[in-house]
Structures are given as structure tokens and as C-alpha cells.
MARPASE-897087 format. One record per residue: x, y, z of N, C-alpha, C, O in turn; residue in three letters. Coordinates in steps of 0.02 Angstrom, whole numbers, padded with zeros to 5 digits, always signed. Example, Ala and Ser with C-alpha at 12.3 -4.5 7.8 and 13.67 -1.06 7.14 Angstrom:
# MARPASE-897087
+00660-00284+00390+00615-00225+00390+00660-00165+00390+00712-00166+00423ala/+00642-00112+00354+00684-00053+00357+00645+00002+00394+00670+00057+00402ser/
This chain:
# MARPASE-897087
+00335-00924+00439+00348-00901+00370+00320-00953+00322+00323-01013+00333unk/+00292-00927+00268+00249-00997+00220+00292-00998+00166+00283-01040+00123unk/+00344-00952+00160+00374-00975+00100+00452-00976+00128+00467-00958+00185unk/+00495-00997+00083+00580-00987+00097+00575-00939+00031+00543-00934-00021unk/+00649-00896+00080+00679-00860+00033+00738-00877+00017+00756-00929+00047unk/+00789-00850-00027+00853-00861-00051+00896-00807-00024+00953-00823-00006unk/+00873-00733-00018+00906-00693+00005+00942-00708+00080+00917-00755+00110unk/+01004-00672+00118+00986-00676+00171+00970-00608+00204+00996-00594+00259unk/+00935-00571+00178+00908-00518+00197+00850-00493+00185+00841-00437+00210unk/+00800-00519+00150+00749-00488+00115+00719-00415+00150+00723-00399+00210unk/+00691-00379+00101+00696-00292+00119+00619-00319+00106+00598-00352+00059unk/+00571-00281+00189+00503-00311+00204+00475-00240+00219+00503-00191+00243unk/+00410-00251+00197+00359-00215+00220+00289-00244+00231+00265-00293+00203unk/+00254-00194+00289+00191-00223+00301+00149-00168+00267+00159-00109+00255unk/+00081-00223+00251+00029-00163+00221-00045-00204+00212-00048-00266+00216unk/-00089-00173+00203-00138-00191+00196-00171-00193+00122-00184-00148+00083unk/-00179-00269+00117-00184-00284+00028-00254-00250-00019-00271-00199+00011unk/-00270-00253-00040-00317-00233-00110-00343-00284-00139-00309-00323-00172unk/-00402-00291-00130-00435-00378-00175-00416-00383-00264-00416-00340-00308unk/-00407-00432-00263-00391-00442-00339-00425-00406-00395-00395-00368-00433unk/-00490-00419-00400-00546-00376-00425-00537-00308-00428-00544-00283-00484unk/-00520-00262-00371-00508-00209-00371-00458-00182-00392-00460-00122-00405unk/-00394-00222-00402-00313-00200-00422-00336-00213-00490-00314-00168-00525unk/-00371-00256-00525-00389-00238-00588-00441-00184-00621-00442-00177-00682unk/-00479-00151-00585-00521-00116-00611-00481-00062-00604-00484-00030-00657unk/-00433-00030-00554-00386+00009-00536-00347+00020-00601-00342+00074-00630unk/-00318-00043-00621-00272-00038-00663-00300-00035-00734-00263-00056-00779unk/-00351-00016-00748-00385-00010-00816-00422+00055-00807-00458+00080-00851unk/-00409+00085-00737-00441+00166-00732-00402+00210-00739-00418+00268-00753unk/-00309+00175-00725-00253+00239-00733-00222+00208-00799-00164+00220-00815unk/-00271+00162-00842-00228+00153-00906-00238+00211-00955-00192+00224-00994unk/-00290+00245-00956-00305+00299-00996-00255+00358-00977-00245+00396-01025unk/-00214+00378-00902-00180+00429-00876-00127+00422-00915-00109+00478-00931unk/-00089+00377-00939-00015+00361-00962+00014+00404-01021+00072+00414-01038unk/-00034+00422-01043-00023+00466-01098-00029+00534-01079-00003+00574-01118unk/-00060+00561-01020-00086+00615-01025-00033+00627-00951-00015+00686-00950unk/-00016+00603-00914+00031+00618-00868+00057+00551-00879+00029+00496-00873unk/+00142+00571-00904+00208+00527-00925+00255+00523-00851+00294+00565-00830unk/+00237+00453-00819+00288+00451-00765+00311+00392-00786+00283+00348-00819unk/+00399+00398-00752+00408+00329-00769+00407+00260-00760+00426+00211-00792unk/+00376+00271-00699+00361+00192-00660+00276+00210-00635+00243+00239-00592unk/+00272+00175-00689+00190+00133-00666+00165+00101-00622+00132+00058-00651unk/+00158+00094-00551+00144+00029-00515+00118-00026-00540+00066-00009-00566unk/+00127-00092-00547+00098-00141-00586+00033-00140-00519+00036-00129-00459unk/-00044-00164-00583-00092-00155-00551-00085-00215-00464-00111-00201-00410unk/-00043-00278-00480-00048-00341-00432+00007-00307-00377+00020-00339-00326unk/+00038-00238-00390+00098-00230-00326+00029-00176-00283+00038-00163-00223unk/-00016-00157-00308-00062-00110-00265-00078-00132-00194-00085-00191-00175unk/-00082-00071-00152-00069-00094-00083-00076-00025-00045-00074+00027-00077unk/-00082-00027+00013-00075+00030+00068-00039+00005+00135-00053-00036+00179unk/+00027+00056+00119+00090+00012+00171+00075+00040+00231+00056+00098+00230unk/+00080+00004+00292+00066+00038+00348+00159+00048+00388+00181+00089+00429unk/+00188-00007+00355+00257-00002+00393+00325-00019+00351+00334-00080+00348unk/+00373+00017+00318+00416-00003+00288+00478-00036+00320+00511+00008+00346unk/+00502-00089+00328+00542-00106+00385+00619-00127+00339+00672-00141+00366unk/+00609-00124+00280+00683-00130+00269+00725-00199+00275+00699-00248+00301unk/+00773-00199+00256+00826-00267+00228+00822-00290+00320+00844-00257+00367unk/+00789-00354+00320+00801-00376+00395+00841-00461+00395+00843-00489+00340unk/+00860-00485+00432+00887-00556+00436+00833-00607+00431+00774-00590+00434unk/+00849-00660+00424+00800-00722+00417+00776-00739+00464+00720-00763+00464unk/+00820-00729+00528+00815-00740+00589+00747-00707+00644+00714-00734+00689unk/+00747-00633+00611+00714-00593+00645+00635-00618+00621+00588-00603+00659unk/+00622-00649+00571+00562-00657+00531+00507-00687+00581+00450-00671+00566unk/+00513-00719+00626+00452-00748+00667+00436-00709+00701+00377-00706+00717unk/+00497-00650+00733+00479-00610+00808+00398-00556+00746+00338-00550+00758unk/+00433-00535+00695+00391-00483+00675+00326-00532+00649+00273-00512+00671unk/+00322-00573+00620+00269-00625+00621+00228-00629+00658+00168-00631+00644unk/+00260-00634+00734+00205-00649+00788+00181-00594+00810+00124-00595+00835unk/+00218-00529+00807+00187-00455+00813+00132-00455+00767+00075-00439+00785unk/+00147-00472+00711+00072-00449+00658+00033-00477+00692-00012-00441+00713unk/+00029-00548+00713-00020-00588+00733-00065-00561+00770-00126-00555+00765unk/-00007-00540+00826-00063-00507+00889-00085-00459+00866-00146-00462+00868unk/-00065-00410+00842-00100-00353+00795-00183-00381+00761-00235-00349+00768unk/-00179-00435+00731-00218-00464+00689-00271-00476+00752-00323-00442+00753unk/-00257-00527+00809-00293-00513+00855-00325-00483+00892-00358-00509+00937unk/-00321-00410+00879-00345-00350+00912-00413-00317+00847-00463-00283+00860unk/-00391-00343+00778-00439-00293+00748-00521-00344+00707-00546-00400+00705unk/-00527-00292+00689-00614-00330+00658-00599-00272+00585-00579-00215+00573unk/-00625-00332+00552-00629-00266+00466-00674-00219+00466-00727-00217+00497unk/-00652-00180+00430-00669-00105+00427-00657-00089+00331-00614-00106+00290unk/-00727-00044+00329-00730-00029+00239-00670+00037+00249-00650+00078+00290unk/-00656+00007+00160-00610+00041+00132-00647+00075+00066-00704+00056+00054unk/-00620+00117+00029-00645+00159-00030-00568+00188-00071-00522+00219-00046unk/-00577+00166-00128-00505+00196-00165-00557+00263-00192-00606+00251-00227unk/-00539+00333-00171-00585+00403-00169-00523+00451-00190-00473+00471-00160unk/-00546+00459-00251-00505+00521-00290-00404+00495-00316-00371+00443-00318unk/-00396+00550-00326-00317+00550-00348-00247+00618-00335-00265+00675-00321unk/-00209+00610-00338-00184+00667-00328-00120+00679-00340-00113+00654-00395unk/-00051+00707-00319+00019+00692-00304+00060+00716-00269+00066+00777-00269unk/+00091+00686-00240+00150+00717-00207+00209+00749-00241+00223+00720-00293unk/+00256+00811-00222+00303+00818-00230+00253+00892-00283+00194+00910-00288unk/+00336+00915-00319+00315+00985-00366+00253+00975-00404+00246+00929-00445unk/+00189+01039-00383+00154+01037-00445+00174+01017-00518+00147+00980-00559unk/+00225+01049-00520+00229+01044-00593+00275+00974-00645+00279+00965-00706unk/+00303+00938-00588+00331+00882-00589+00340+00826-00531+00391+00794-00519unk/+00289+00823-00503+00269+00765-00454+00307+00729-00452+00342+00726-00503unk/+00325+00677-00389+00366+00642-00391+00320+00574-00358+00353+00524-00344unk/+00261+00574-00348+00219+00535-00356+00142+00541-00366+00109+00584-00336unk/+00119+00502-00404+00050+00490-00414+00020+00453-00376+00043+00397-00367unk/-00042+00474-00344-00081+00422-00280-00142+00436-00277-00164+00492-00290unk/-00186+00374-00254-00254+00354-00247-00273+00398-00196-00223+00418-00168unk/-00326+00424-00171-00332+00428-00110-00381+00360-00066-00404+00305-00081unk/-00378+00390-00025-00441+00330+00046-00497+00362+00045-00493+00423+00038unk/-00550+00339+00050-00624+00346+00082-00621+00281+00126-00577+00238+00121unk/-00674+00280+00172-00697+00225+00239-00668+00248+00292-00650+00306+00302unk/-00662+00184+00340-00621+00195+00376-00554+00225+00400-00506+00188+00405unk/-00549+00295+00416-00486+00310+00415-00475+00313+00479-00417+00299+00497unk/-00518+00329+00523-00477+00309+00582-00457+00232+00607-00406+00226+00641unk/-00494+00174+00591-00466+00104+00591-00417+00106+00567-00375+00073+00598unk/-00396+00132+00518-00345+00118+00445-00279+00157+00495-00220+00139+00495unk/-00307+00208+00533-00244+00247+00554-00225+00221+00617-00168+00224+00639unk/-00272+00198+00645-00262+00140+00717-00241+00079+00708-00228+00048+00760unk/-00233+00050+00650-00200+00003+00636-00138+00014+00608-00105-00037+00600unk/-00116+00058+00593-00037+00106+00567-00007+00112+00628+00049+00088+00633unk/-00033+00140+00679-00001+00150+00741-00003+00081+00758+00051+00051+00759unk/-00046+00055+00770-00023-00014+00819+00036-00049+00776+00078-00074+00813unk/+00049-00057+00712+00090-00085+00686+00168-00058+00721+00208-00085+00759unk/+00165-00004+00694+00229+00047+00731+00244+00041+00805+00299+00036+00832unk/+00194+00041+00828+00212+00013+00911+00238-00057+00935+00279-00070+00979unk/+00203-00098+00895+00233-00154+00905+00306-00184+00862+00346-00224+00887unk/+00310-00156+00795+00376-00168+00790+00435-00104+00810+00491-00102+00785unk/+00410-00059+00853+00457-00024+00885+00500-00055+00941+00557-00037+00956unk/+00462-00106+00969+00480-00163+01022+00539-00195+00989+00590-00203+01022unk/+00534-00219+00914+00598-00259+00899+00674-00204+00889+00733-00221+00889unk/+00642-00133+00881+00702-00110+00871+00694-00062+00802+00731-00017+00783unk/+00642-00083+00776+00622-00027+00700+00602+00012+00714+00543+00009+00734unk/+00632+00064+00713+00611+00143+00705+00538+00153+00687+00512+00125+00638unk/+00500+00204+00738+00442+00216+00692+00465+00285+00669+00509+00327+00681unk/+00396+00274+00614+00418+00345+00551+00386+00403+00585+00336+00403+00620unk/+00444+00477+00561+00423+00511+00615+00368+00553+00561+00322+00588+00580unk/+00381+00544+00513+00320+00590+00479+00257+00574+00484+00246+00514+00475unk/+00197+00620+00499+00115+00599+00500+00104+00535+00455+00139+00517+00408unk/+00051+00507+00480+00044+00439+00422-00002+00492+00383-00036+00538+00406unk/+00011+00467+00299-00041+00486+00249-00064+00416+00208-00042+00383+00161unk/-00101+00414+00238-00134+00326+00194-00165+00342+00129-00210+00384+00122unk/-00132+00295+00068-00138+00308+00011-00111+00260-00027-00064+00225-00008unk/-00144+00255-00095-00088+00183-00148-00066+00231-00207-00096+00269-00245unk/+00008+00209-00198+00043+00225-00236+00005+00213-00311-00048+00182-00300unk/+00011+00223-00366-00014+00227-00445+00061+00229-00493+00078+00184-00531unk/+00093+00281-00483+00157+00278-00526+00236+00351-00483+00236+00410-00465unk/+00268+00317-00484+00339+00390-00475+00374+00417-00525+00382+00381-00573unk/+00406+00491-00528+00448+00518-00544+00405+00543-00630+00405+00516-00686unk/+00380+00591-00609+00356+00616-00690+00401+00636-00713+00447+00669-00689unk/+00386+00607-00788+00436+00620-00857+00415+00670-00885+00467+00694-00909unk/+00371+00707-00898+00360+00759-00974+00391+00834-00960+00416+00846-00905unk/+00390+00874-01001+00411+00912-01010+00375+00970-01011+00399+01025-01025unk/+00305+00958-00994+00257+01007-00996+00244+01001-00920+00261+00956-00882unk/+00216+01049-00910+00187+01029-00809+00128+00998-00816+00086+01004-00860unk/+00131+00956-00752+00087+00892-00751+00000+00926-00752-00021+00983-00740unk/-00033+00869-00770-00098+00903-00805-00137+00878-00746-00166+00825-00760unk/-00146+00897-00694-00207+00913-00630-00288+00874-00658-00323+00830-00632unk/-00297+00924-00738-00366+00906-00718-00386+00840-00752-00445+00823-00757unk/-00316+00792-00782-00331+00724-00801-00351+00684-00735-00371+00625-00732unk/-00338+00740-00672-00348+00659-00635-00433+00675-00589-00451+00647-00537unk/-00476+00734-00633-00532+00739-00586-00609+00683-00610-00669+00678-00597unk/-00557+00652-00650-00622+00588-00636-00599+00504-00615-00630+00452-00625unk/-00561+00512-00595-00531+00444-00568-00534+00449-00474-00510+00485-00431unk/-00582+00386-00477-00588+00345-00430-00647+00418-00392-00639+00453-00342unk/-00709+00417-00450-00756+00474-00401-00800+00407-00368-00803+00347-00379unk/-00833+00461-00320-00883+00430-00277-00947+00414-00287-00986+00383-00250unk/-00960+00450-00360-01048+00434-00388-01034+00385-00460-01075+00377-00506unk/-00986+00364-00458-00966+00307-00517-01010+00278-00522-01058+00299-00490unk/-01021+00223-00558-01044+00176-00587-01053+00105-00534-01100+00070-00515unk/-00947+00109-00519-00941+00042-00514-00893+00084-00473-00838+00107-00490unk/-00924+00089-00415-00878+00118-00330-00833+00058-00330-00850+00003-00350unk/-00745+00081-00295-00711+00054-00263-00680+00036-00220-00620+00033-00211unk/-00756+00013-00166-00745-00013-00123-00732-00081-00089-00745-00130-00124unk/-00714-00090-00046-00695-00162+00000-00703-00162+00077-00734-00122+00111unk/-00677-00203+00091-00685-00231+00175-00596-00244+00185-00566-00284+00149unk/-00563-00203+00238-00509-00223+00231-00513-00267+00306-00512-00236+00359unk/-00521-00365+00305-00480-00380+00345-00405-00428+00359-00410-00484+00383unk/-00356-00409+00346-00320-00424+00332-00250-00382+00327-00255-00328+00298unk/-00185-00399+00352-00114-00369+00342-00076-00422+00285-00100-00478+00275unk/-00047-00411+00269+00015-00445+00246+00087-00413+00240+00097-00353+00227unk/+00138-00461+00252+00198-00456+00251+00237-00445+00189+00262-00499+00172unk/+00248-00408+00160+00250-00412+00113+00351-00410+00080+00390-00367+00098unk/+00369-00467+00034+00443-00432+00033+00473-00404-00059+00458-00440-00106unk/+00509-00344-00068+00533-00341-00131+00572-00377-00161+00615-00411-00132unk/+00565-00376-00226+00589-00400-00291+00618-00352-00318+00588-00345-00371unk/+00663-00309-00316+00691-00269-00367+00707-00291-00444+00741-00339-00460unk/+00680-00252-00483+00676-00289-00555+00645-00329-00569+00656-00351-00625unk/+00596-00356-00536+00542-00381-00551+00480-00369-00556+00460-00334-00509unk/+00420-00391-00610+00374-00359-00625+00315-00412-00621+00299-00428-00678unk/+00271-00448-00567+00257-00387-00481+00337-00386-00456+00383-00418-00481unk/+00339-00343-00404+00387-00327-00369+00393-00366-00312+00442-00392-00286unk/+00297-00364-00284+00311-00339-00182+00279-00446-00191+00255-00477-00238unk/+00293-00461-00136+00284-00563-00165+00269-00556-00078+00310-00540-00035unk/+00183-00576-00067+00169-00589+00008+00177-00667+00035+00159-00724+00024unk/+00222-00620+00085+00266-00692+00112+00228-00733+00176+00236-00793+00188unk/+00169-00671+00225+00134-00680+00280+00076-00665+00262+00076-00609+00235unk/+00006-00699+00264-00057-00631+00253-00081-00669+00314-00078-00730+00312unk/-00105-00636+00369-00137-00628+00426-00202-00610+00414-00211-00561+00378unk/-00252-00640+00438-00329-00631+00440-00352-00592+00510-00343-00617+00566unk/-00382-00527+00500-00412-00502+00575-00454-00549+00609-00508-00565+00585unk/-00430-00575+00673-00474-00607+00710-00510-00593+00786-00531-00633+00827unk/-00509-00522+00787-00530-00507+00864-00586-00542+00863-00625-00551+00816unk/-00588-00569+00937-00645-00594+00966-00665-00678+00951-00716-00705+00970unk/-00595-00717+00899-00606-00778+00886-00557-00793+00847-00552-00850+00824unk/
């Protein structure tokens, strides 16, 4: 662990981070949406991320076993491109209950590295999730307005013949733990570098 915490529980998730550069261009592409679809939680552009495993309030104790799982995980992969490609939402057309990026690149790496995560902390005892993985970054939850949500604000965010494509190289996990009420939220406590083959 590289940092101490104060909690004795911190509530952890794993995910695969977003380069700095990109959580800012991100966050100056859904600043124009705020007006035109009213939700009430914004993701701050520095909490952006694609979770592969939510693991929930764990002990202090348990923190190395899942540590050394990422590791070996980390040991198995080589980076693979990523693409933040289009937008969309979950939940009622007409009042979504989230707003999200989609993926371009690699999706089967991206989804082979979701499973291996899940497999290996199924070993400590964490449940894997039984729903399909849908890999995606959150943007904002719970729309506010009163009109039904407006679809075609989101058909030019994050296209593929842009200007200034948003792409990357994802190699890398991190551990990531919450801050409730705090603005960033998610504070990486582990970041693991892919090292197959060295």
C-alpha cells in the first residue's frame, strides 16, 4: 500500500485510469451538455475512469492479499489502445439515471482484463458481478429536468472524425478508494504498471 489511510474500512474499487490530458479535454467536451441535459452529479473530470471491479468497504488487513492479485494480473497483460467513442445513457429514456462515454479499441483486452480481475478476486471471497460487463465512463447520474432528456445533444460528443480523437494506450490498473463528499472523490491508493514479459 503507498499510502495510509484513516478509515478502518475504506470502500475500494479497481479500474483502469484515463491520462490526465484526456480527463481534461473530456471535461471541457461535457461542459457545454450541463445546460442542455440537467443531471445532478457531474463526474468531476480527475474522478474519470473505467471500473473493472467494485469491491466495496474492505479491512486494512485484506489490502495486500488484493494488491498482490492486481499484481499478478498486471503480470499477465501488455497495453492495449483505448478510444473514449460516442455517448449515451442508462436507465429511462426520458429520465436517465446515467450519462456515459462509450469505448472504441480494444474491447476484447479491456473485457479480458475485467474477467481476469473478477477471477482473481473471487479467490479472496468477492463476489463476481453477475451482470454482463458493459465498459464505459461514467460523465454524470440521476437527471434533473423536467422535460425528457434531449438524445440529440449528445450526437457530437466524443465522434470518431474529430479534430482531436480520444485516444490512449491503456497500460495500467489502479486501486482505487472513495471519498464521499469529496470533490475528486475516487484517491488512487495502488497504480500497477502492465508488465508481461518483464
Amino acid at each position: 500500500m503507498t499510502q495510509s489511510t484513516t478509515s478502518e474500512q475504506p470502500r475500494l474499487f479497481v479500474a483502469v485510469p484515463i491520462p490526465s490530458e484526456l480527463k481534461t479535454k473530456a471535461g471541457e467536451a461535457v461542459n457545454g451538455l450541463k445546460r442542455q441535459l440537467p443531471f445532478k452529479k457531474w463526474v468531476h473530470p480527475d474522478d474519470l475512469h473505467i471500473t473493472l471491479k467494485f469491491i466495496g468497504e474492505v479491512a486494512l488487513v485484506s489490502l495486500p492479499a488484493i494488491e498482490t492479485k492486481l499484481e499478478r494480473i498486471a503480470a499477465r497483460c501488455n497495453p492495449f489502445p483505448l478510444q473514449l467513442l460516442g455517448a449515451g445513457t442508462f436507465g429511462a429514456p426520458q429520465a436517465p439515471r446515467v450519462l456515459w462515454a462509450g469505448l472504441g479499441g480494444s474491447q476484447l483486452a479491456l473485457k479480458s482484463l475485467q474477467a481476469d480481475v473478477e477471477r482473481e478476486l473471487a479467490e479472496l471471497g468477492y463476489e463476481p458481478e453477475n451482470r454482463p460487463y458493459s465498459p464505459h465512463v461514467t460523465l454524470a447520474r440521476q437527471y434533473s429536468g423536467t422535460e425528457p432528456a434531449r438524445k440529440d445533444a449528445l450526437g457530437g460528443l466524443f465522434r470518431p472524425d474529430g479534430d482531436s480523437p480520444h485516444e490512449w494506450t491503456a497500460d495500467r490498473i489502479v486501486l482505487y478508494r472513495s471519498h464521499f463528499g469529496q470533490t475528486p472523490m475516487y484517491e488512487p491508493i495502488r497504480t500497477i504498471v502492465f508488465h508481461a514479459g518483464g
